[in-house]
N, CA, C and O atoms as a Tinker XYZ file with bonds, in Angstrom:
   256  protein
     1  N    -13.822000  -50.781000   91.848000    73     2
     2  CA   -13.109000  -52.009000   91.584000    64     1     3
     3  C    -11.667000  -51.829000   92.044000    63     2     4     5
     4  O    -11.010000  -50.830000   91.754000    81     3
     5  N    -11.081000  -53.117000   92.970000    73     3     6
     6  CA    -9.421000  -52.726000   92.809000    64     5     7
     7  C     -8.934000  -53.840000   92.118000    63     6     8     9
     8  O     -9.659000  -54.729000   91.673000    81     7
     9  N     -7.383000  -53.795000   91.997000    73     7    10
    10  CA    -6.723000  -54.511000   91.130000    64     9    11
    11  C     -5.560000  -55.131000   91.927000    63    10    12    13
    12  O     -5.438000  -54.700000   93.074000    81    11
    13  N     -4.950000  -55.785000   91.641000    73    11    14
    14  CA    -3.326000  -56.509000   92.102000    64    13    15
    15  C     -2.400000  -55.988000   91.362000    63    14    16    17
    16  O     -2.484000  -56.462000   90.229000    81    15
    17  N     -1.730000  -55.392000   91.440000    73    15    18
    18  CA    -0.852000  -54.984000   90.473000    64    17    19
    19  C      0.572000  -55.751000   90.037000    63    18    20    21
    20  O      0.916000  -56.416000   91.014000    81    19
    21  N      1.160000  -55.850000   89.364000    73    19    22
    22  CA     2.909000  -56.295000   89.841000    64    21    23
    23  C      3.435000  -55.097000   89.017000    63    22    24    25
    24  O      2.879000  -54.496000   88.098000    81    23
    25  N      4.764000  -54.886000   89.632000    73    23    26
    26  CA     6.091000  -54.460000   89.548000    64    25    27
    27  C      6.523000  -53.566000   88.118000    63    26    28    29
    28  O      7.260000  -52.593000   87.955000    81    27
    29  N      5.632000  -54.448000   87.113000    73    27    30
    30  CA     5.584000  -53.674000   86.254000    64    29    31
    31  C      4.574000  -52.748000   85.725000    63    30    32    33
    32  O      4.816000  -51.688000   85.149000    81    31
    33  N      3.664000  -53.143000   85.923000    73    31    34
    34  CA     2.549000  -51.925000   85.857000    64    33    35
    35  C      2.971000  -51.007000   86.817000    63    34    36    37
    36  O      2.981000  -49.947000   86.191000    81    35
    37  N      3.374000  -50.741000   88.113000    73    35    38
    38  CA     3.260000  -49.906000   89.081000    64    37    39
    39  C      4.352000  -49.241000   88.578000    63    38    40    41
    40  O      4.053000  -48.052000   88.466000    81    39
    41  N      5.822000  -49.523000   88.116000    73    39    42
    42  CA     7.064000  -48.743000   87.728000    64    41    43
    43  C      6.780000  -47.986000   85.920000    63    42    44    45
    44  O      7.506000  -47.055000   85.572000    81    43
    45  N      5.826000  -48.459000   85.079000    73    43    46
    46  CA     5.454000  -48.206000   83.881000    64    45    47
    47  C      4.146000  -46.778000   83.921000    63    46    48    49
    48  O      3.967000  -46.080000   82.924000    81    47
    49  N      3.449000  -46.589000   85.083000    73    47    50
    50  CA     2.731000  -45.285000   85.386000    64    49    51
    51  C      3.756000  -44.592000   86.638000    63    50    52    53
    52  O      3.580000  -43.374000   86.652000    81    51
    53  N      4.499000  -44.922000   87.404000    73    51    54
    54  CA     5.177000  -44.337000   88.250000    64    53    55
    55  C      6.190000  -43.383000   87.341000    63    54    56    57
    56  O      6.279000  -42.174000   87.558000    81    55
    57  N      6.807000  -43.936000   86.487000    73    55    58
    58  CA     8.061000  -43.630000   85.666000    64    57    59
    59  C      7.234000  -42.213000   84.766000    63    58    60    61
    60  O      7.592000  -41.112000   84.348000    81    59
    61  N      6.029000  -42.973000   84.788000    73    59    62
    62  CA     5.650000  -41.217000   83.380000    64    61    63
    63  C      4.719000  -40.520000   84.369000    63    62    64    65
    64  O      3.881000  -39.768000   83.871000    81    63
    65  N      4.743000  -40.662000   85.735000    73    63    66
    66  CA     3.779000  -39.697000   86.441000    64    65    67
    67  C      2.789000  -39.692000   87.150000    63    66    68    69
    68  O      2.601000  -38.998000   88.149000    81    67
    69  N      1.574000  -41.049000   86.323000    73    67    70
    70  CA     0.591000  -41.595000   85.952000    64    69    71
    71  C      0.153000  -42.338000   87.390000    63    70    72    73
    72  O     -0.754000  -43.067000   86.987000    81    71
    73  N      0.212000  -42.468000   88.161000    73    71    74
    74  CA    -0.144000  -43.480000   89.523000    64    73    75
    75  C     -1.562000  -43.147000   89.377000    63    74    76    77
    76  O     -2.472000  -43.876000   88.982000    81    75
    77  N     -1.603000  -41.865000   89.780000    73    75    78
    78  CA    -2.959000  -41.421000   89.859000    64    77    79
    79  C     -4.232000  -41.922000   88.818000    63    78    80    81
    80  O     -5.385000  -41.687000   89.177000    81    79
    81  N     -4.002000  -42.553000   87.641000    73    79    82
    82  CA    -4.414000  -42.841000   86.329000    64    81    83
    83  C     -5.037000  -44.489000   86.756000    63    82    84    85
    84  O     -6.081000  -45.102000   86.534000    81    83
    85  N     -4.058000  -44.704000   87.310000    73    83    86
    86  CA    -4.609000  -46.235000   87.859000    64    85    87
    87  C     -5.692000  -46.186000   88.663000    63    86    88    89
    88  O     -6.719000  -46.826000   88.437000    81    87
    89  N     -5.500000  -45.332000   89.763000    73    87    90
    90  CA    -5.995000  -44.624000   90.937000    64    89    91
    91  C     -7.334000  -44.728000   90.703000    63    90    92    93
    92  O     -8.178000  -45.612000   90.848000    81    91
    93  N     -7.319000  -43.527000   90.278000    73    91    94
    94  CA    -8.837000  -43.074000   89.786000    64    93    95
    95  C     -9.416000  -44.216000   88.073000    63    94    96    97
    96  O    -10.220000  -43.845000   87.218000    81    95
    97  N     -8.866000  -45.186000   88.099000    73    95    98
    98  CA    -9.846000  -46.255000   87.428000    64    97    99
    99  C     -9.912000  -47.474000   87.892000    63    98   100   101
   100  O    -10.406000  -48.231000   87.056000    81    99
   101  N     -9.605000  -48.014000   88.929000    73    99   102
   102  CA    -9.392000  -48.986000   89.947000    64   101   103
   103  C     -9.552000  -48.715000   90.854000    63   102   104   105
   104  O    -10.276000  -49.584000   91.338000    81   103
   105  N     -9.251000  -47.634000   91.902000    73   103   106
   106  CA    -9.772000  -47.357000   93.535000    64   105   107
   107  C     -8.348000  -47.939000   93.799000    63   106   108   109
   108  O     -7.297000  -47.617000   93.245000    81   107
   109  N     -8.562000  -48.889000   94.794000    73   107   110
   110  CA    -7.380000  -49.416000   95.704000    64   109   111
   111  C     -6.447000  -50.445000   94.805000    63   110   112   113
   112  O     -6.970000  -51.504000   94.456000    81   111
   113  N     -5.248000  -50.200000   94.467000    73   111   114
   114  CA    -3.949000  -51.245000   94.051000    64   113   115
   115  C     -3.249000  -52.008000   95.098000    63   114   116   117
   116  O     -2.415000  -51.706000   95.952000    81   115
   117  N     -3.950000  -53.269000   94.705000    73   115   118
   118  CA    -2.862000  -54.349000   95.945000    64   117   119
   119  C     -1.754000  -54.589000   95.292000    63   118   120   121
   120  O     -1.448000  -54.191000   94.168000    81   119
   121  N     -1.072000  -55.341000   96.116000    73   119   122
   122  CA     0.355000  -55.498000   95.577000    64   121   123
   123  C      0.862000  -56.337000   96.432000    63   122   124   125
   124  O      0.836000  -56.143000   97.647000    81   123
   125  N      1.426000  -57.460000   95.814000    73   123   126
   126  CA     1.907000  -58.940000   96.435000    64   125   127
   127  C      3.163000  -58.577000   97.022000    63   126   128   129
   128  O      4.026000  -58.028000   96.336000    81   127
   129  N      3.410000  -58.943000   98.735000    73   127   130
   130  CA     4.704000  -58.655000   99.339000    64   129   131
   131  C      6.168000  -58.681000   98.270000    63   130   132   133
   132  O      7.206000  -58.070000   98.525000    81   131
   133  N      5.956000  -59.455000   97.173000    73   131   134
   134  CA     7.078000  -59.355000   96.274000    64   133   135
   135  C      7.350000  -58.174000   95.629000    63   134   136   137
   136  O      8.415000  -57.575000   95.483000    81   135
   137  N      6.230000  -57.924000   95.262000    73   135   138
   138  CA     6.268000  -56.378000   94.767000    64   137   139
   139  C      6.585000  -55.280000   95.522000    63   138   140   141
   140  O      7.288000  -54.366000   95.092000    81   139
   141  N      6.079000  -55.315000   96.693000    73   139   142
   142  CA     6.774000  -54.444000   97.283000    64   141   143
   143  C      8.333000  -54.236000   97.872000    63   142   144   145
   144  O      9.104000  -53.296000   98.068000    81   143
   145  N      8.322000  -55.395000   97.999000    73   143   146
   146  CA    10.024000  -55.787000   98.207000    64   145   147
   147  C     10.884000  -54.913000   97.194000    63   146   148   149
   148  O     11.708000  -54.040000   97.465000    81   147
   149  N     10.468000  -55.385000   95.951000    73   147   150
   150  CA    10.954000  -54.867000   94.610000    64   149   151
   151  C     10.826000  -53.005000   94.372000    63   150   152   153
   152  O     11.702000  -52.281000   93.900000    81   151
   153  N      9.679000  -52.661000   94.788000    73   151   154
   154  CA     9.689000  -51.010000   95.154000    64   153   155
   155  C     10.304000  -50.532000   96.508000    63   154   156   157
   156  O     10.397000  -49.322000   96.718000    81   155
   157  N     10.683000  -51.350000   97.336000    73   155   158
   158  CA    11.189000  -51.067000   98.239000    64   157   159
   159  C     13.185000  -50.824000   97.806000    63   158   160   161
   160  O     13.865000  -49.800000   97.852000    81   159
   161  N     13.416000  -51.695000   97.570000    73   159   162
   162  CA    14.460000  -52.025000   96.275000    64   161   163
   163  C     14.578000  -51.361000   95.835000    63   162   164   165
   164  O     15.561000  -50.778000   96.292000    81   163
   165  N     14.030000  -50.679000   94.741000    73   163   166
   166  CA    14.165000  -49.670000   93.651000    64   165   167
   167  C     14.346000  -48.134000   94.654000    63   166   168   169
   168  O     15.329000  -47.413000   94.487000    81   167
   169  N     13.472000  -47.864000   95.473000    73   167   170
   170  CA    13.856000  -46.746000   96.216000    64   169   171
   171  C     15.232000  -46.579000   96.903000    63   170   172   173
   172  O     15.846000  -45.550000   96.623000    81   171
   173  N     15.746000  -47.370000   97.685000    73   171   174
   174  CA    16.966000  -47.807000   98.142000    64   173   175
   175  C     18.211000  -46.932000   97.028000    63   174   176   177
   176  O     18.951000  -45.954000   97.136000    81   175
   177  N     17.836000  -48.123000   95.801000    73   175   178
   178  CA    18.815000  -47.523000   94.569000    64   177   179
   179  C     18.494000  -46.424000   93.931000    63   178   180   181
   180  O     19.001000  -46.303000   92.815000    81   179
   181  N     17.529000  -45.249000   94.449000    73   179   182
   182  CA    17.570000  -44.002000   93.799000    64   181   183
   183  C     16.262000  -44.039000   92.410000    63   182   184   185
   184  O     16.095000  -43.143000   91.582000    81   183
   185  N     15.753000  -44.890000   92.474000    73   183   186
   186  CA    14.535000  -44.580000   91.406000    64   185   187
   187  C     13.496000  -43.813000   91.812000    63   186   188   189
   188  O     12.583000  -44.244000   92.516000    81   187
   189  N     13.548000  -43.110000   91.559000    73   187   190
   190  CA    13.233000  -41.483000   92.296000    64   189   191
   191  C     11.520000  -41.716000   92.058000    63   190   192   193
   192  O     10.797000  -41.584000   93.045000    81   191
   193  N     10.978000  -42.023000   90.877000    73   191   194
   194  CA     9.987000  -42.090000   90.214000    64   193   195
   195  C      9.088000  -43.383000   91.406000    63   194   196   197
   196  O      7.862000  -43.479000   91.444000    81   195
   197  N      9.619000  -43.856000   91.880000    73   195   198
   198  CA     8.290000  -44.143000   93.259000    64   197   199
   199  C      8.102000  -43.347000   94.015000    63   198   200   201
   200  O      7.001000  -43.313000   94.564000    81   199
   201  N      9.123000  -42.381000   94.343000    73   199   202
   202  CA     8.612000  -41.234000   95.625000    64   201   203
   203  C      7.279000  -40.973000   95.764000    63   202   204   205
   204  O      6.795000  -40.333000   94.831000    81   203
   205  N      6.578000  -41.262000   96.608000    73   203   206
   206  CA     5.183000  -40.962000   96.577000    64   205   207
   207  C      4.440000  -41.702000   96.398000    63   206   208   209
   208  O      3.266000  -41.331000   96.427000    81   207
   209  N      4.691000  -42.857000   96.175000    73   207   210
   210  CA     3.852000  -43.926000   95.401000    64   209   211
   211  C      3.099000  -44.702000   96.921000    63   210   212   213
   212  O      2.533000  -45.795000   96.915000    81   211
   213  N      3.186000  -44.279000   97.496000    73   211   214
   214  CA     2.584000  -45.029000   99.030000    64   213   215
   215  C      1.011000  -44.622000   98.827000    63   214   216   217
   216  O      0.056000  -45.392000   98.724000    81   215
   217  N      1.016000  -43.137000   98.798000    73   215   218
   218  CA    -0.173000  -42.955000   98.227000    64   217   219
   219  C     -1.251000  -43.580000   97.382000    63   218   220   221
   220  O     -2.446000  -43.361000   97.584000    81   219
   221  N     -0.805000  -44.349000   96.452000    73   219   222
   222  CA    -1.731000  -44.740000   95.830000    64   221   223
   223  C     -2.062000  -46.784000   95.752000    63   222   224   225
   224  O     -2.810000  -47.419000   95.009000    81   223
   225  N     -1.192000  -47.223000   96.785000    73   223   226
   226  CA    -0.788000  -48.515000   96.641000    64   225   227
   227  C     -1.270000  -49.050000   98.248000    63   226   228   229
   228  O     -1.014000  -48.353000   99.230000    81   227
   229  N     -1.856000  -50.120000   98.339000    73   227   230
   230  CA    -2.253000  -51.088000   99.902000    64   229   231
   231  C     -0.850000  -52.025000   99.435000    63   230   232   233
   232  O     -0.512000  -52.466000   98.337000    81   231
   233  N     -0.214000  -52.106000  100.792000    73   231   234
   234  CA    -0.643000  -51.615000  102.207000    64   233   235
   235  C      0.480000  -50.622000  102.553000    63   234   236   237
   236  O      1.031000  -50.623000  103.654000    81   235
   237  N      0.863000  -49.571000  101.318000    73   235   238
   238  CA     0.957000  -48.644000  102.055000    64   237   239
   239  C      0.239000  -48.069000  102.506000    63   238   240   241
   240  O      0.198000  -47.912000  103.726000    81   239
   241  N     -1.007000  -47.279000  101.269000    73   239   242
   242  CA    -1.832000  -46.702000  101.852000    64   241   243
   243  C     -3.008000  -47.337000  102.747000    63   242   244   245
   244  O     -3.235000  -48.536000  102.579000    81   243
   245  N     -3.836000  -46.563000  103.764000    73   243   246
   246  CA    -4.706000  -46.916000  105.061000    64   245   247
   247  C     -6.075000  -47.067000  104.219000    63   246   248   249
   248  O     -7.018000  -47.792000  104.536000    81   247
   249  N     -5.999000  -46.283000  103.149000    73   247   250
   250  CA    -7.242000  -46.005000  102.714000    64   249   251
   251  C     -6.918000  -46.081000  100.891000    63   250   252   253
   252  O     -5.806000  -45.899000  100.396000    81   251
   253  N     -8.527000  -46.475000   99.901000    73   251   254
   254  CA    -8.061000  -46.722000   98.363000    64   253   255
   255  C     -7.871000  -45.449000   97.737000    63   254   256
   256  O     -7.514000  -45.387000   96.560000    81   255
């Protein structure tokens, strides 16, 4: 199964670690160009706690 995520679910498992948690109970996390805007955003200003998060999110990632 995948899911849509917004902004706050994705920064609320990003922040404690957890991406992977979504990951592996959903498969692939979409995410509405707004949202990404908004993690795009947050990286910019140093919220360190997305680093990596491409991995687990379309359309960064190629694959779920």
């Amino acid at each position: 199964m995948s899911i849509i995520a917004d902004t706050t679910v994705i920064s609320n498992f990003a922040a404690i670690g957890q991406l992977n948690t979504l990951h592996q109970l959903f498969g692939t996390l979409y995410i509405p160009t707004e949202v990404y805007k908004e993690i795009q955003t947050g990286l910019q200003e140093g919220y360190l706690f997305y680093t990596g998060i491409e991995q687990y999110i379309y359309p960064f990632a190629t694959e779920g």
